[in-house]
N, C-alpha and C positions, 0 to 999 in steps of 0.2 A: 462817643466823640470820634473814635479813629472809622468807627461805621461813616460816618458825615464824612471825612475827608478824603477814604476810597472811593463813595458816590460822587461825592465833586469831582473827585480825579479823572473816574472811567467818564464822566459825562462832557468835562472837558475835552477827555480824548477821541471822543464821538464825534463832537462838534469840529473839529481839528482834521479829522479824517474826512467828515462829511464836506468840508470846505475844502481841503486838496482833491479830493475826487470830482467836485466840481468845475476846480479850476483847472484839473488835467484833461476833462472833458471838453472844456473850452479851449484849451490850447490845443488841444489836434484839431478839434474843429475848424480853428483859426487857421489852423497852418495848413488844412488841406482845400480850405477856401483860398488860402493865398495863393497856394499852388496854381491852384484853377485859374484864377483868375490871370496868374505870370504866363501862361501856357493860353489862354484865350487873349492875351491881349498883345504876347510878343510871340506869335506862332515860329516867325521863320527869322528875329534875331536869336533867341532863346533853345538852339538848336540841341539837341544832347544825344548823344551815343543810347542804345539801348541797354548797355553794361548801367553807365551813369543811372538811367531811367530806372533798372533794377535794383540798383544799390541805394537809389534813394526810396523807393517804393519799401524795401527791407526796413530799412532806417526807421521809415514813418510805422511800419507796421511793429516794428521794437518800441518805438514810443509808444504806441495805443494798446500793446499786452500788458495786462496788468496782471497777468498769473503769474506772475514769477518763477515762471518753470523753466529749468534749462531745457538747451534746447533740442535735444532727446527725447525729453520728458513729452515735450508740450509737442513732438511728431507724434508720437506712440498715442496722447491723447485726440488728437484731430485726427490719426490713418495718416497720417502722411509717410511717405516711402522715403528712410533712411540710405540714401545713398553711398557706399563703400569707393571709395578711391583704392589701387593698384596699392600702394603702399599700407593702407590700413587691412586690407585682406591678408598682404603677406605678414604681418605681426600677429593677426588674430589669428585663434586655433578654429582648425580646420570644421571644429563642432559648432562653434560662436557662427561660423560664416554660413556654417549651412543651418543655424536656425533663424539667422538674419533672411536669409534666401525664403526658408518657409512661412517668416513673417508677415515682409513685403515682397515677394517675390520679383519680379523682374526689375520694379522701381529702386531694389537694393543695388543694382549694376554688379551683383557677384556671378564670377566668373564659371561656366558650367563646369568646368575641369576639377573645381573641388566639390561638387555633388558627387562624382562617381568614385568609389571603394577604392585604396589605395593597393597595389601589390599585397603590403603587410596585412591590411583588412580581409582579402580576398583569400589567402592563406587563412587566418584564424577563422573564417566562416566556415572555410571547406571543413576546419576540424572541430569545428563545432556542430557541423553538418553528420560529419562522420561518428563521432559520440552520442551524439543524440539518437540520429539515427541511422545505424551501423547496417541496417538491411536495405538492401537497392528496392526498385522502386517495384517492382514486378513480386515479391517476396513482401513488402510492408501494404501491397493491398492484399495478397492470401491472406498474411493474419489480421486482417480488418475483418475479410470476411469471416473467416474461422472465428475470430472474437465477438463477431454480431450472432454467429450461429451457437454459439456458448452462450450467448446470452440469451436468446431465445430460448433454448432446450432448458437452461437453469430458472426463465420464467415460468414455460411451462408444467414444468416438474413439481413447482414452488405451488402452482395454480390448483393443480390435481390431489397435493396434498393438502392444502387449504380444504379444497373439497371435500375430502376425508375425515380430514377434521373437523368439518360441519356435522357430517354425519352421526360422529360421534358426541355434538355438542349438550345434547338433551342428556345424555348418560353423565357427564362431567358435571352438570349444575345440579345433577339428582345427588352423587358424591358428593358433591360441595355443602350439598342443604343438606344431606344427613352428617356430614362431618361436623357442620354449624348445631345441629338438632343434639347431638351425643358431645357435643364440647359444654353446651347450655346445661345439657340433662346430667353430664360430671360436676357439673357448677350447681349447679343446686342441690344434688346430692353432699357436696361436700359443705354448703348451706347449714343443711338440716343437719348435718352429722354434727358441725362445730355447737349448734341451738343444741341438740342432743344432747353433748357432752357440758355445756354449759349448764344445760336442765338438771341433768345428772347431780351434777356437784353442788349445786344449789342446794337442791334437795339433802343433799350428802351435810352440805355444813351451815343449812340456814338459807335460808332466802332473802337477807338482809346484808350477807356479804356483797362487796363491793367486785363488779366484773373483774375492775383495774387494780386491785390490790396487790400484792406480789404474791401473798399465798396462794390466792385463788390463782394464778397464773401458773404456778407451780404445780397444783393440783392438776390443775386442766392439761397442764402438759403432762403428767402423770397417766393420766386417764387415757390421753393419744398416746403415748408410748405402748400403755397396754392395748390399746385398739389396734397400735400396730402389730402388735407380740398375738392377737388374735388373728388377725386375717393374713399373717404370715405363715399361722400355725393352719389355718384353714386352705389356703392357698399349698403348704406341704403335703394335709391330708387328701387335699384332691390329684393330685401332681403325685402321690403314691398307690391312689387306687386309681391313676388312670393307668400309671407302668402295668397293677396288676393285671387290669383287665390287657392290656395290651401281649403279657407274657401268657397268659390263659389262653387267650386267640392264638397267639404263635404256637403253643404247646399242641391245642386242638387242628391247628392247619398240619404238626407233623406226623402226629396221631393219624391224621385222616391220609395224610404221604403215606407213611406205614402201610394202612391198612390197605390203601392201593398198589402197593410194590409187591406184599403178601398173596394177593389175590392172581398177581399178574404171574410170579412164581409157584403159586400151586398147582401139581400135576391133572393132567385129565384123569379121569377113574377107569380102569380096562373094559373094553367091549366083551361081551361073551360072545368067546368063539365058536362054543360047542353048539348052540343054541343056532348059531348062524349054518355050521355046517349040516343040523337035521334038518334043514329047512329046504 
C-alpha cells in the first residue's frame, strides 16, 4: 500500500514538473516575442539606452537559466571570463588572483603588477636557490659532467664483468647440478638406511609389529643412536690413521732434511800427494 502511494506521489510530481516546464517555456517564448514585436512596431517612440537594453537582455537571460547555478558557477561552466574589479583584487590573496589570471587570463581584468614575485618572494627564492643549489653555475656543469662520466665508467665496468661472468656461467650450472645430484644422492641414501634399520628390527622382533607403536619407535631410535656411535667411531678411526700417515710423512721429510745436511757436512777424502809428486 505505502508502495502505491510513493508511485502516485513521484508520478504526480512528474506531471507537475512536466507542466511548469512547459509553461516556463511558453512564457519566455512570449515575452521575447513581445519584445520583438514592441521594438518592430515602436522603433523610434520606444527608445532605450544601451545600459537599459543590457540590463533587460540580462534579466530575460536569468529567466530562461534553468540551471540554478550561481553565478560563478554557471561562468566556469560556459568559459566565460570572471572579471575582478580593483577592489575585489585588493581583498583576495595575491595566490587566488594569480590563479584567477591563469584561468581566464586577460578577460579576468587582473592587474599585471601582482603576477610579478614580491621583494619577500624574491628573497626566499634566492635562498632556496642557494640551498639547493649551493654551487655557481660554471662548477654545477663540471659535476654533471663528472657525474655522467662516473656513470659511464661504472656502466662499463658493470658490462665487462657481466662478461666474465658469462664465461664462467657453464661451470656454475655444472656446480649447481652436482650439488642438486649429491643433495638427491644424501637423500636417498638416508632413504634406504631408515628402510634398513626399519628391516633390521623387524626382523629383530617380528614382522607383525606395528612401524608406529612406541616400542618399535624406541627400538629404531636405539638402533640410530648406535649407527651414530658407529660411524662416529669410524669417522675417529679414519681421522686417526690419517694424522698417522701424515706424522710418517713429516717424520720421513726430516729424515730425508738429515740425511741431506749430513752429506752436505761430510769432508772430502785427501788427495794423494805422494803419488802426484812421482808423477
Amino acid at each position: 500500500m505505502m508502495l502505491q502511494v510513493t508511485l502516485s506521489t513521484l508520478l504526480s510530481d512528474l506531471r507537475f514538473c512536466f507542466k511548469f516546464n512547459r509553461f516556463f517555456h511558453s512564457s519566455c517564448s512570449l515575452m521575447k516575442e513581445a519584445s520583438l514585436k514592441k521594438e518592430e512596431l515602436n522603433p523610434a517612440i520606444d527608445e532605450v539606452s544601451e545600459e537599459e537594453a543590457a540590463a533587460e537582455q540580462e534579466r530575460l537571460a536569468k529567466l530562461c537559466d534553468k540551471s540554478r547555478l550561481k553565478p560563478h558557477h554557471y561562468k566556469i561552466v560556459h568559459k566565460i571570463a570572471n572579471s575582478m574589479d580593483e577592489l575585489e583584487q585588493d581583498v583576495t590573496s595575491v595566490r587566488d588572483v594569480r590563479a584567477r589570471y591563469g584561468r581566464d587570463g586577460d578577460g579576468s581584468n587582473v592587474q599585471l603588477r601582482y603576477l610579478w614575485p614580491s621583494q619577500q618572494e624574491m628573497n626566499l627564492m634566492k635562498e632556496y636557490e642557494k640551498v639547493f643549489n649551493p654551487l655557481s653555475l660554471p662548477d654545477t656543469i663540471a659535476k654533471a659532467k663528472h657525474d655522467k662520466q662516473e656513470a659511464i665508467k661504472f656502466t662499463v665496468e658493470r658490462q665487462k664483468a657481466l662478461r666474465e661472468n658469462m664465461k664462467s656461467l657453464e661451470k656454475w650450472k655444472k656446480a649447481v647440478r652436482d650439488k642438486i645430484r649429491d643433495n638427491e644422492e644424501a637423500a636417498r641414501i638416508a632413504r634406504e638406511k631408515q628402510a634398513r634399520l626399519i628391516e633390521e628390527v623387524r626382523l629383530m622382533y617380528g614382522a607383525r609389529i606395528d612401524p608406529h607403536d612406541e616400542k618399535f619407535q624406541e627400538i629404531l631410535a636405539q638402533k640410530e643412536e648406535e649407527e651414530k656411535k658407529t660411524q662416529k667411531a669410524l669417522k675417529k678411526q679414519q681421522k686417526q690413521q690419517k694424522l698417522v700417515e701424515q706424522m710418517k710423512k713429516i717424520a720421513e721429510q726430516a729424515k730425508q732434511k738429515a740425511d741431506e745436511e749430513n752429506q752436505k757436512n761430510t769432508p772430502l777424502p785427501p788427495t794423494d800427494q805422494t803419488s802426484t809428486n812421482v808423477v
